[in-house]
N, C-alpha and C positions, 0 to 999 in steps of 0.2 A: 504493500500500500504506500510505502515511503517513496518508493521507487516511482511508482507510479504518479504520487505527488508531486517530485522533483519532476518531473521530466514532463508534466500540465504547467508548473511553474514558469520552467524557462521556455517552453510553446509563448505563452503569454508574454512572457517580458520579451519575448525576440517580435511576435507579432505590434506589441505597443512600439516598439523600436522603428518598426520600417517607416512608418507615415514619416518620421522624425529626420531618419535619413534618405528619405524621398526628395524631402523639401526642396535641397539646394539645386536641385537637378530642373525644376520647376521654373520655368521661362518668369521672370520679375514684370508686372504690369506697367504699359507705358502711356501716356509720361507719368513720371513720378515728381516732378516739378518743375517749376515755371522754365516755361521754353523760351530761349531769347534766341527773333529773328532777326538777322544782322542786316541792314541796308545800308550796302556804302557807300550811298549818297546821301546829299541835306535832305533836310526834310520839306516836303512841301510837293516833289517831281511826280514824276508818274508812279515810275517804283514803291517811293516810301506810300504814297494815297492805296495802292496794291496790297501791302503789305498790313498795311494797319485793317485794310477791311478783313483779310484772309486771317488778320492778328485776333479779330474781335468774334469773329464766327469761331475759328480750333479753339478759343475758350470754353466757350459756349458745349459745344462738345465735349473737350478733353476733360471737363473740370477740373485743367490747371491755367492757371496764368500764360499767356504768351504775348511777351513786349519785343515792341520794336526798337532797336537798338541803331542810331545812324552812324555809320564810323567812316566818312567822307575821305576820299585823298589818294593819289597817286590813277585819278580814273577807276576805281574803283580796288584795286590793285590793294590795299592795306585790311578793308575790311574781308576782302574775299579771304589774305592769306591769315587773318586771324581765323576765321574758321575754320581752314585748313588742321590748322594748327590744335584746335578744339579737340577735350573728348569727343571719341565718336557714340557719345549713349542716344543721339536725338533730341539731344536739349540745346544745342549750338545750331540752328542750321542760318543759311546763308538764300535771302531773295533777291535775284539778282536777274539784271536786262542781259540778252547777247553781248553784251560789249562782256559781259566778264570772258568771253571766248576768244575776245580781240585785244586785250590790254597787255597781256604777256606777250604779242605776239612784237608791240608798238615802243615797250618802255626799255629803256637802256637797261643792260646787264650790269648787275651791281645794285641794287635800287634795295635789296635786300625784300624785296616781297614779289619774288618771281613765285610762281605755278604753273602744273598742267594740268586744263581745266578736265580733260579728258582721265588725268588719273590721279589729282587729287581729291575727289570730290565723290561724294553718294549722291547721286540723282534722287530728288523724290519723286516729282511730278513736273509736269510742262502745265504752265497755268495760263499764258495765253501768248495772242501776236497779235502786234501792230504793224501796219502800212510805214512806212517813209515819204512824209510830205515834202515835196516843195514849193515853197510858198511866195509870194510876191507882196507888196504894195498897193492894196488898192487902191484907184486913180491914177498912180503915177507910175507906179508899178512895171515891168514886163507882162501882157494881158496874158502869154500863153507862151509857151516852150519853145516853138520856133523863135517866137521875137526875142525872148532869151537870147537864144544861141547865138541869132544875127548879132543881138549888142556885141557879145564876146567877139564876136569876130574882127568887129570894128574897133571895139572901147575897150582898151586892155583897164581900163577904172572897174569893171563889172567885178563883182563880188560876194562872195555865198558866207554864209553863217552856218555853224556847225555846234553839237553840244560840247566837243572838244577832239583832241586830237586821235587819232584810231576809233572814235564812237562809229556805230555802222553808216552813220549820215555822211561825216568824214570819208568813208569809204565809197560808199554810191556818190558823191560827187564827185571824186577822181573816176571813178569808171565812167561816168558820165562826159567825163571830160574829155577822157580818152574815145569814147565811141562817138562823139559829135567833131571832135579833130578841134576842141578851143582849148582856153586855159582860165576857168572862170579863178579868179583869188581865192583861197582860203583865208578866213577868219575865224579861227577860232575862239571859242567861251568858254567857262567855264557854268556850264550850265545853261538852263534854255531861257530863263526870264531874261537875262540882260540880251540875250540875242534878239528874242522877241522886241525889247525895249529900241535896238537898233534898227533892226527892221521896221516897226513903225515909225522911226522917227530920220527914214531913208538914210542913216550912214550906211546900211549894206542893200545891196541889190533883189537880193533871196536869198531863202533862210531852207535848210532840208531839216525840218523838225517832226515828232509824233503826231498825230489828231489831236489826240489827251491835252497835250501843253498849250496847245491852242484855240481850244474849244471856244472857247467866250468872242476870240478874235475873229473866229467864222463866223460863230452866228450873229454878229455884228456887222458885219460883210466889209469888214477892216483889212482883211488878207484878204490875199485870191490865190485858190492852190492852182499849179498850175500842171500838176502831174501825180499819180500815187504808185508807191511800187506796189509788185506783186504780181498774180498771171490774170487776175480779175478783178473789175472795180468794184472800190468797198462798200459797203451795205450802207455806212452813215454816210458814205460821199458819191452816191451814183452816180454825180454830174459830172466826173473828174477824171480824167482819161487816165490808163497807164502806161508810163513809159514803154511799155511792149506796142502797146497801141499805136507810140508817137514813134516806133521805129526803134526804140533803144531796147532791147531786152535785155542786154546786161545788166540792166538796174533790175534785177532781181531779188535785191534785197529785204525782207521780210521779220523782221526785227521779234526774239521772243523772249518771255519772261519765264523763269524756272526757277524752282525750292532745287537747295541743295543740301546734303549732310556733310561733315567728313570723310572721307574713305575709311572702311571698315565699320561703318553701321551695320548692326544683328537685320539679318534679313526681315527676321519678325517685326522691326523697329520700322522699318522701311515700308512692309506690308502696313502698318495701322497707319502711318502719317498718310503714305498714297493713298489710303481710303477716304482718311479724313476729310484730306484737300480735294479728293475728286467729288465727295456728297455737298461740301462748300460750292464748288463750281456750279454745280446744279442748282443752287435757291436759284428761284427765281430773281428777288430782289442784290443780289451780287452778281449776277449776269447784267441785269439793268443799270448798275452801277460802272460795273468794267465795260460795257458799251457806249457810256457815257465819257472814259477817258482813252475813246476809241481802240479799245481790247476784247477783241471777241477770244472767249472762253475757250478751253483747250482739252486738259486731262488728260487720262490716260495711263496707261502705266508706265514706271521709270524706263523701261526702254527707249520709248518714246522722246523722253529730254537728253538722254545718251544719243542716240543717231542726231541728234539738232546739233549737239556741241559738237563730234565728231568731224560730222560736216563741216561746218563754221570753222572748226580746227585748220583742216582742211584747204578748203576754200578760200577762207582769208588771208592762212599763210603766203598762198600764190599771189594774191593781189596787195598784200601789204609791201612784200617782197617786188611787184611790180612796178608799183606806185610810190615805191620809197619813203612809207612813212614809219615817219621815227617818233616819240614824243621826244621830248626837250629834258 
């Protein structure tokens, strides 16, 4: 009977044991606190207005906290590489425009915040694209894209605005430049309001800016686009031809925005944020919102914002490398 006692005893105490050493094996629920989304640009652009809506909905959900954090500087290039740099748990991630695909390709070696957007980074999701405007004056303006080109041809004074150097606008204007045979000026900003600010107040010729940053100034009928990329005209702008239309197809540039993580995020981590942000993209009232700062809605799974960067990786390299653009 003693025997028999012992041997129901340790059945039991090895049975209460396992749940105990089960535990750690057990995937940890995410998040487990406040998520900070990096935006390395000011506050105010397209990006950070993106991010704070997408910031306020994964609250809402995750019930934890997720702020937007702006960390400006180097084109983006500082905030991207602190992320980089981040535990990879999903609580650091990184919202950022195409240009974070083109800044490493632009910025002088040595800058101390090089990447490769291609293998430092966890894709989560592609959250949307915007068109590439170019914009005029109106009244006084260029009325439309030929007469553009004609001024260039004659007026070496002609002059474009850009949000800064390597940004994708910077880029579709040199290919533009090149496929028309001119040399319209670059002028670069650092940001879109003071370009904007010139452009209305005719120091620059044309401006190649978002919908988003100009919204107020269209519907005022204060600009006049005079072209949109992409292979089809946009849904908010049917009146606006696209460069493929006017003969340039090279201006195929198509500008996107994407969540990023560290590299070496737990796939599990990767699977719930991807969810999150694709059921966000769906309200309704965050589609009408990202429509409004001309961003039509995207998703998808992280593949999806891999093949985009890839590309752009790609892609850009050959025409940065063509067009010789360097930042400063």
């Amino acid at each position: 009977m003693k025997l028999r006692l012992s041997r129901l005893s340790t059945a039991a105490a090895l049975a209460a044991l396992l749940p105990v050493a089960a535990a750690p094996a057990l995937a940890q629920p995410f998040p487990t606190k406040t998520i900070t989304m990096v935006v390395a640009y000011p506050a105010g652009g397209d990006t950070d207005v993106l991010a704070r809506i997408l910031a306020e909905k994964l609250t809402a959900r995750t019930g934890q906290r997720v702020i937007v954090d702006n960390r400006p500087g180097a084109s983006g290039a500082i905030g991207a590489a602190g992320v980089m740099r981040a535990a990879p748990d999903g609580h650091t991630l990184l919202l950022a425009p195409q240009t974070m695909a083109i800044t490493p390709l632009v910025l002088r070696l040595g800058t101390g915040v090089n990447y490769d957007p291609s293998k430092d980074f966890t894709p989560v999701a592609k959250l949307g694209i915007n068109p590439l405007l170019l914009l005029s004056r109106a009244g006084d303006g260029p009325r439309d894209l030929k007469q553009l080109i004609d001024m260039a041809r004659h007026d070496k004074a002609v002059s474009y605005a850009s949000p800064g150097i390597g940004s994708p606008m910077h880029v579709a204007a040199e290919v533009l430049n090149h496929d028309a045979g001119v040399q319209i000026r670059h002028v670069p900003y650092r940001g879109v309001a003071p370009a904007v600010v010139d452009l209305m107040g005719g120091q620059i010729t044309v401006a190649w800016l978002s919908p988003g940053a100009v919204a107020q100034q269209l519907g005022t009928g204060k600009l006049q686009p005079l072209a949109v990329s992409g292979e089809r005209r946009w849904p908010t702008l049917p009146q606006v031809p696209t460069f493929a239309e006017l003969g340039y197809k090279g201006v195929d540039i198509v500008p996107w925005y994407g969540l990023f993580g560290p590299k070496g995020m737990p796939a599990s981590t990767v699977t719930s944020l991807n969810h999150h942000v694709n059921e966000v993209l769906r309200l309704p009232d965050v589609a009408e919102k990202l429509r409004g700062l001309g961003i039509e809605p995207q998703g998808g799974e992280p593949a999806r914002l891999r093949e985009s960067v890839d590309a752009d990786w790609r892609s850009f390299s050959q025409r940065v490398k063509a067009f010789s653009i360097q930042a400063e």
